[in-house]
BAFI-565013 format. One record per residue: x, y, z of N, C-alpha, C in turn; residue in one letter; residue number from 1. Coordinates in steps of 0.001 Angstrom, whole numbers, plus 524288, in hexadecimal, padded with zeros to 5 digits. Example, Ala and Ser with C-alpha at 12.3 -4.5 7.8 and 13.67 -1.06 7.14 Angstrom:
83386/7E9C6/81E78/8300C/7EE6C/81E78/83390/7F31C/81E78/A/1
83232/7F736/81BA8/83566/7FBDC/81BE4/83264/8001E/81EBE/S/2
This chain:
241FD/F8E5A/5C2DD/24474/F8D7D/5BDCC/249ED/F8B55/5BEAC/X/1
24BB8/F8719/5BC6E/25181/F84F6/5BCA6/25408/F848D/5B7CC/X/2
257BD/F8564/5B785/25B7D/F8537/5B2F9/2601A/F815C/5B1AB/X/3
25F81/F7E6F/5AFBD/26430/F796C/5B042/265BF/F78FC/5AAA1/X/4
26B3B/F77FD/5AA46/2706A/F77D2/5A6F1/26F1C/F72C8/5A560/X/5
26EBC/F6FC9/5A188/26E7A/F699C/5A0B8/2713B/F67D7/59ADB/X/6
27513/F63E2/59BF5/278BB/F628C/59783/27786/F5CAF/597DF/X/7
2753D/F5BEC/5953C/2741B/F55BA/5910C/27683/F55B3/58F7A/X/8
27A2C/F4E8A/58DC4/27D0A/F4CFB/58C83/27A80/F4697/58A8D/X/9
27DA4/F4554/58563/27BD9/F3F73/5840F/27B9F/F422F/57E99/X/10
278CA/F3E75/57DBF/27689/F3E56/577FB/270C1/F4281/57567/X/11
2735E/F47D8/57590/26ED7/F4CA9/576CB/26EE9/F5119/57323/X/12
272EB/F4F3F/56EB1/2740E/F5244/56B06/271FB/F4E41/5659D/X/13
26E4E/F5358/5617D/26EE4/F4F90/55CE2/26813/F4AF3/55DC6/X/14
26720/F4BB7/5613D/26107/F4B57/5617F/25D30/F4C65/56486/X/15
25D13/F5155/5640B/258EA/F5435/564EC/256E2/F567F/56AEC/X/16
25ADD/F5676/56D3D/25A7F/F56F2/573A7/25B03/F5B9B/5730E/X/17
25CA4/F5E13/570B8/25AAB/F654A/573A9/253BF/F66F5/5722A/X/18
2539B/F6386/56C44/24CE8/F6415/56C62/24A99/F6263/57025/X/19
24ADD/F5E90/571FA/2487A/F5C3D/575F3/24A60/F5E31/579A1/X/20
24D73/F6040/57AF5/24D0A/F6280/580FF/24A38/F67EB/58128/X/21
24B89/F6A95/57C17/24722/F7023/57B34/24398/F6E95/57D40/X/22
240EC/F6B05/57B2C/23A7A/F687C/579F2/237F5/F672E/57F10/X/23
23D77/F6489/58143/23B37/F62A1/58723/23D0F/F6661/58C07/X/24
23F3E/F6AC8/58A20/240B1/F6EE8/58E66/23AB3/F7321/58DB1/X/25
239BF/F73A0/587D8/233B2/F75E4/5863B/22F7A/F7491/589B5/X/26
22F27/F6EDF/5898E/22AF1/F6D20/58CA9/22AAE/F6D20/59359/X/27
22F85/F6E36/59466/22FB2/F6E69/599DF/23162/F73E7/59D75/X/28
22F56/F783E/59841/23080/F7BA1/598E6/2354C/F7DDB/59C10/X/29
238C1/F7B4E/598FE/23F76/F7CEF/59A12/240FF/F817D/59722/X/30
243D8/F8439/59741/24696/F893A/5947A/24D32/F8822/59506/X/31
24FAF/F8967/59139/2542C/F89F5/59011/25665/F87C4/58C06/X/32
25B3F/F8568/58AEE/25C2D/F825F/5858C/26077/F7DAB/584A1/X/33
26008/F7C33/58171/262A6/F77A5/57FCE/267E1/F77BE/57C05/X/34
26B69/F7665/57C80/26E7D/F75E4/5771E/272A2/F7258/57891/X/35
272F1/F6EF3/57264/278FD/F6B11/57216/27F16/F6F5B/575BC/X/36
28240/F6C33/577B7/285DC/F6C00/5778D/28B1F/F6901/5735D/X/37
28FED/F6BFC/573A3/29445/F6997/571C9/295D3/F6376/57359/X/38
2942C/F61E6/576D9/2945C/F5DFD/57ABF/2907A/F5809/57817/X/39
28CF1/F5B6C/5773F/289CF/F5797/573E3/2850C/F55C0/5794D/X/40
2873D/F5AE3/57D25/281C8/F59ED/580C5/27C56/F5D74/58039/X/41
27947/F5F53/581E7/2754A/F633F/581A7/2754B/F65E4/58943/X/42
2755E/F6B4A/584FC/27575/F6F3D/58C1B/26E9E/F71D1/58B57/X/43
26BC6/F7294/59053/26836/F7358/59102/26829/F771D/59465/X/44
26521/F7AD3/59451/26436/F7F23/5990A/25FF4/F7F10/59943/X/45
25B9C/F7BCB/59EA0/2564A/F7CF4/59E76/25503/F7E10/5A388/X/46
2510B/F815D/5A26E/24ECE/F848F/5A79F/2494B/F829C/5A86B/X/47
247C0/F8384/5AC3A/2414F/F828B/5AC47/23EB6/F800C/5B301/X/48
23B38/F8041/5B362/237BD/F7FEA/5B8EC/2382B/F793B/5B8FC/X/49
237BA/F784E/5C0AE/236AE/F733D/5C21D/231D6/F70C6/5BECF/X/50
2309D/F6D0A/5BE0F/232EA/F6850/5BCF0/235C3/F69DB/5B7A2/X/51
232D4/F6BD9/5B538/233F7/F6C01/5ADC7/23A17/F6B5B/5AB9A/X/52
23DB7/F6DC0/5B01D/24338/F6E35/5AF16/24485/F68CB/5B030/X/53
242D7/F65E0/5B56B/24514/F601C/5B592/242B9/F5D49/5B1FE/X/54
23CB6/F5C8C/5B02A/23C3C/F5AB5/5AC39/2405C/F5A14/5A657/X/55
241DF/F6085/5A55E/24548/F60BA/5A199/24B22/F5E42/5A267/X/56
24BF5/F5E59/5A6EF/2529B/F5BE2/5A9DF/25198/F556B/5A7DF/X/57
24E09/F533D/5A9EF/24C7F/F4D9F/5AB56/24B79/F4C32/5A375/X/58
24A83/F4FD7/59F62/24AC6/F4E78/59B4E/2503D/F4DCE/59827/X/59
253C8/F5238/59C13/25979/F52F7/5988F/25B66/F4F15/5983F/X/60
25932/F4972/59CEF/25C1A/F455F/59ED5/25B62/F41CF/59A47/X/61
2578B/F42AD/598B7/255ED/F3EEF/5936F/255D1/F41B6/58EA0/X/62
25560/F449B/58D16/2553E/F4692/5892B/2511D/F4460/58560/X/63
2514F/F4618/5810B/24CF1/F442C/57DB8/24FE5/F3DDD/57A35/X/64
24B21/F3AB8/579AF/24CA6/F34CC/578D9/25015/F33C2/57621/X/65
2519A/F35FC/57110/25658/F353D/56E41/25BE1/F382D/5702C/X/66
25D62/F3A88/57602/25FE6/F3D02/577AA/261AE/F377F/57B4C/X/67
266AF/F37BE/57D4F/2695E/F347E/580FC/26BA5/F39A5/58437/X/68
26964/F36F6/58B36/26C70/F3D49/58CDD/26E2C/F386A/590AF/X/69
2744B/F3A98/591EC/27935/F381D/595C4/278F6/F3A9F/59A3A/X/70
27984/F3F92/5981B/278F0/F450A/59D98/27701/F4882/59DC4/X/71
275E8/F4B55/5A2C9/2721C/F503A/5A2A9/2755F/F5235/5A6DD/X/72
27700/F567A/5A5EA/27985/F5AD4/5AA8F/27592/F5F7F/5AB7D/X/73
274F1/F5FAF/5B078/2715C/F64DD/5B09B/273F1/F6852/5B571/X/74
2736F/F6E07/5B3CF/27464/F7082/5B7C6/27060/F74B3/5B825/X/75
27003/F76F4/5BDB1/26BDD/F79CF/5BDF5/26DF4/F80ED/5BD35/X/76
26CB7/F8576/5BBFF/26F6E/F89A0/5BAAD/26A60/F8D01/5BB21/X/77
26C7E/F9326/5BBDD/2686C/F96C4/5BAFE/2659B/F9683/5B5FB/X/78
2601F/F985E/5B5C2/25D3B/F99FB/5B1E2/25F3E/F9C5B/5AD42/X/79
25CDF/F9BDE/5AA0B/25D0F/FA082/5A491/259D8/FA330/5A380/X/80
2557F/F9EE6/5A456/24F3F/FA4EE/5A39C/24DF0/FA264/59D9E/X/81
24EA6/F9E95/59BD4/24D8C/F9DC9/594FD/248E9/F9F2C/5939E/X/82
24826/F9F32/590A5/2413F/FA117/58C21/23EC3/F9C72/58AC7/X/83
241C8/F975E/58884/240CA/F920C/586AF/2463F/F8EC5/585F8/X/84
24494/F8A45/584A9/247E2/F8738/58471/24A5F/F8469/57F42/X/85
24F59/F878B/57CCD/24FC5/F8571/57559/254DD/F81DB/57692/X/86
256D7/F80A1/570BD/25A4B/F7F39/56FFF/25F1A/F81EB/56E09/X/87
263D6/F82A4/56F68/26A37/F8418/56C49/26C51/F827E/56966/X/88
């Protein structure tokens, strides 16, 4: 199980990228959560087994089609243990 810190940046507020990252952290059976920042970036905490977690990394890079992403910071950190994966 790995746990990585991830802050998207660009154009990620205001359409619909935390649904879509729920949706696509759901399907790749990720756990943890999503929410806007002051910044106008989105912070992510997702956990989850080889491949499914790089799958989910390799999506933050793009985001969903009406999303423009500039940057992706990731860091790797201990677990949390989550239940599922919502939104803040």
């Amino acid at each position: 199980m790995k746990h990585y810190n991830i802050k998207v940046s660009g154009k990620v507020q205001n359409v619909g990228f935390r649904y879509a990252t729920m949706e696509t952290a759901r399907k790749h059976n990720i756990t943890g959560f999503v929410q806007n920042q002051r910044d106008g970036s989105v912070y992510i905490e997702a956990e989850g087994e080889d491949p499914e977690i790089h799958h989910f990394l390799q999506w933050c890079h793009e985001g969903p089609t009406w999303a423009r992403v500039d940057s992706v910071n990731v860091s790797e950190s201990n677990t949390e243990d989550y239940d599922e994966f919502t939104i803040r």
